[in-house]
N, C-alpha and C positions, 0 to 999 in steps of 0.2 A: 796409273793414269795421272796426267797431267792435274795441277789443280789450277783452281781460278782465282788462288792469288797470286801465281806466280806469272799470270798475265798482266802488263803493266800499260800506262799512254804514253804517250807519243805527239809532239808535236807536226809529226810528218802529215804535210798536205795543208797546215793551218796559215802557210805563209803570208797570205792577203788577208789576214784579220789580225787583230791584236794580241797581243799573248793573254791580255785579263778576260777576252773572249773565250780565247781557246782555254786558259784552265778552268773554267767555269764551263762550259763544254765537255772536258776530262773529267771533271768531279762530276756531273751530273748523270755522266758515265758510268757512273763507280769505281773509277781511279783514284787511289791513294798515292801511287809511285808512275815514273814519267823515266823517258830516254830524251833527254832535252835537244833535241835538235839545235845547233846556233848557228841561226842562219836572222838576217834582216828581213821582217825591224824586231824580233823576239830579243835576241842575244846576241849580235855576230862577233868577230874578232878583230873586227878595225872601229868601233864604235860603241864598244863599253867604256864605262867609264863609272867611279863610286857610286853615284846617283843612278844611273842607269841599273847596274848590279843591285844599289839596296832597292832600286822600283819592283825590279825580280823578284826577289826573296820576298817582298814585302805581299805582290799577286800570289805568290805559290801560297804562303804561309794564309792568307787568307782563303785558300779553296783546298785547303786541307793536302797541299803533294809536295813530294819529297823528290827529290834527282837521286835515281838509280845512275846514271850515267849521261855525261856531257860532251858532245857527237858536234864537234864543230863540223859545219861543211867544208868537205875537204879535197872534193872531186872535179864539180864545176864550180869552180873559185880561185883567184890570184894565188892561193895557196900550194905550195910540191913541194913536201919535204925530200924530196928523191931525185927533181930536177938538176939536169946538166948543168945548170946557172948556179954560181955557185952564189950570188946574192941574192937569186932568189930562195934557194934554197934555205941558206944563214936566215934570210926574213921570216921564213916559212916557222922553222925552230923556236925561230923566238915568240911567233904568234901562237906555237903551240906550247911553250914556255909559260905563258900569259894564261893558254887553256886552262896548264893544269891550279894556279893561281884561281879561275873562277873557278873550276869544280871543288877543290877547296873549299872556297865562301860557300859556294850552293849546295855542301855536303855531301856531295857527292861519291858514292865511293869508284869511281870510274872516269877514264879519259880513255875515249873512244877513239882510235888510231887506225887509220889502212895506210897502205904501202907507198902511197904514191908510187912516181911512174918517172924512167926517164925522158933521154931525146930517145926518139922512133931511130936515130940513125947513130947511135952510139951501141957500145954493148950492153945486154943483159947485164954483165959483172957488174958493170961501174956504177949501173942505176943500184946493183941490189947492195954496194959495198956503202951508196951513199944513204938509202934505207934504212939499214943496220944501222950507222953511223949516225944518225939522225933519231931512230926511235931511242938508243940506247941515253941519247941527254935526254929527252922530253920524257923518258920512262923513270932514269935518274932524278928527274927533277918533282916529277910526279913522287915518285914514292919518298922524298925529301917531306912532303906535302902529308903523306898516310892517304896517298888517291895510289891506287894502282891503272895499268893500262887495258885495255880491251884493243885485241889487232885481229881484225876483216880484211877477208882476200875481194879482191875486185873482179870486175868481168876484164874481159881483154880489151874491151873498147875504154874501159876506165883506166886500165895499170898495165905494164908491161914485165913487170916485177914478180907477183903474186897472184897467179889467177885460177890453183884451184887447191886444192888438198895438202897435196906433196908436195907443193913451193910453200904453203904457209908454214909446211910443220917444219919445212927446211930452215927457213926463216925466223920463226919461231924460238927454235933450238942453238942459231947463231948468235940470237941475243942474252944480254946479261940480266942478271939476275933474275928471277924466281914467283915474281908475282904478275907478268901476262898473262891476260886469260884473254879467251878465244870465242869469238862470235861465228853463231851459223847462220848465214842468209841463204834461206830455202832456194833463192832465184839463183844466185851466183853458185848454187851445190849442183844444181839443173842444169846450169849454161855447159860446167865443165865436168859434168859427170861423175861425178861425186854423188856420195849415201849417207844419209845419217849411220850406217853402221861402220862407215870407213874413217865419217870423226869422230866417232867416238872411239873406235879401236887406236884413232893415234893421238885423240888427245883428250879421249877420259874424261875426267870433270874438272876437269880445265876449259870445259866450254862454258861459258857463263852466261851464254845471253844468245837469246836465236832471232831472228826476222823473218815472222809466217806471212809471206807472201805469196798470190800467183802467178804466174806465168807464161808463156808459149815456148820457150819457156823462160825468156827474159820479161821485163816489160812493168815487175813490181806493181803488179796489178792487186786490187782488192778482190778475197778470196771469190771464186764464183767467175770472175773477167779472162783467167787461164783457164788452160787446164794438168795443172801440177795435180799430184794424189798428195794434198794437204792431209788429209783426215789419215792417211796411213804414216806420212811421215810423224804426225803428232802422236800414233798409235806407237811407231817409232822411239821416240823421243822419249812416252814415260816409259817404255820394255829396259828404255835403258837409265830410269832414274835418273832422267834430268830432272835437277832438283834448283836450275838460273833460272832466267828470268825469259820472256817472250815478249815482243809487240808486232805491232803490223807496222808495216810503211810503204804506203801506198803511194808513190808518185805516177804510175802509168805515164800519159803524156799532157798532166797537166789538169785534167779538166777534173780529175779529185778535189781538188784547189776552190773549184766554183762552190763546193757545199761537200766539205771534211765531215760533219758531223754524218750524211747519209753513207758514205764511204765505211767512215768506220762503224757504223749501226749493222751493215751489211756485214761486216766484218766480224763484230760480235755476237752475231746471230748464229754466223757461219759457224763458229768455231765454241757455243753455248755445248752443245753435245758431246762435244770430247775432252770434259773439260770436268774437274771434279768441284761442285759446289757444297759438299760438306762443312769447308772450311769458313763459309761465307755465315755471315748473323743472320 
């Protein structure tokens, strides 16, 4: 069985409040550890800067949380590390270059990575050859740093590259060196038919970190708003000794955002039962 510390927060859904809100919100949660979403105006990656970064550290270290992992937004955002454009691409690098630089500062021991995506009218190769080629510096330059990477597959409407099982372990396995671990998001395992018993048979405990969400089964809904069989895949999840980390992240379409705090309250209700509190004071 799962335990309840190895569930963590999550800035997902706090965007329209301040981050001294929302870690004071996490903590009151019972949050020690976080997957720091960086996204405006928390953290993003065109508007930090030293002051900015020590404002961070200084909110966290005051409501007692720590960055499990640093998740710049990397989907809807000027950002593709995979893009046909080869300056945006070059841009894209070096703002993830920068990433692994703040998770560094913020302690982090993770830099959250997906695939990006090319042009729709080029080939599959050339986007996945510019993937590779692109994770393999920000992975370099990350573990230069003692961060390693974390790489999520996308749905197809996000990436053209990576979108379910056996393109990530493909990809996965093209890249260098030894320290990627691997994210499950319940939604994107749903879209493309994929099992927890199928990453775990290809990638072991090398998954490090899952995203219990619901679904229709896209839609990254808070648990209860799909209908995914959560409670089995988490039944799942401890049969096979997952021993990372979980959060939720609720974006649905938005209207999470209006009041994060009852989102994830529902959320932690949902998911109290399956969940070991032995470990808890």
């Amino acid at each position: 069985m799962l335990k309840r510390k190895q569930l963590i927060g999550a800035n997902f859904s706090f965007q329209h409040h301040p981050l001294r809100w929302t870690a004071e919100k996490l903590s009151a949660m019972g949050f020690d550890r976080m997957e720091f979403w960086g996204v405006a105006p928390h953290l993003d990656l065109f508007h930090d800067n030293r002051a900015r970064l020590a404002e961070v550290k200084s909110i966290l270290d005051d409501n007692g949380l720590s960055v499990r992992c640093f998740t710049p937004e990397q989907v809807l955002y000027p950002i593709n590390i995979a893009s046909g454009d080869s300056a945006y691409r070059e841009a894209s690098v070096e703002r993830f270059m920068r990433a692994a630089d703040i998770s560094a500062e913020l302690g982090a021991r993770y830099l959250f990575l997906t695939p990006g995506r090319g042009f729709e009218c080029e080939s599959r190769e050339t986007a996945w050859a510019h993937s590779v080629a692109s994770i393999n510096r920000i992975a370099a330059h990350a573990r230069s740093l003692g961060v390693s990477c974390l790489l999520e597959p996308l749905q197809r409407l996000e990436s053209n590259i990576v979108t379910n099982a056996d393109q990530l372990h493909a990809l996965w396995r093209a890249l260098d060196g030894d320290d990627i671990d691997v994210v499950l998001d319940l939604v994107a395992m749903a879209t493309a038919g994929d099992s927890v018993g199928g990453y775990f048979e290809r990638f072991g405990k090398r998954i490090a970190h899952v995203h219990v969400v619901d679904g229709t089964p896209a839609g990254h809904l808070a648990w209860g708003d799909g209908n995914l069989p959560l409670a089995h895949h988490l039944g799942q999840l401890g049969a096979q000794g997952f021993a990372g980390t979980l959060t939720f992240e609720p974006f649905g379409n938005g209207s999470y955002a209006l009041d994060p705090v009852s989102a994830w309250r529902r959320c932690l209700d949902a998911i109290a039962p399956h969940l070991d509190h032995a470990d808890e004071e």
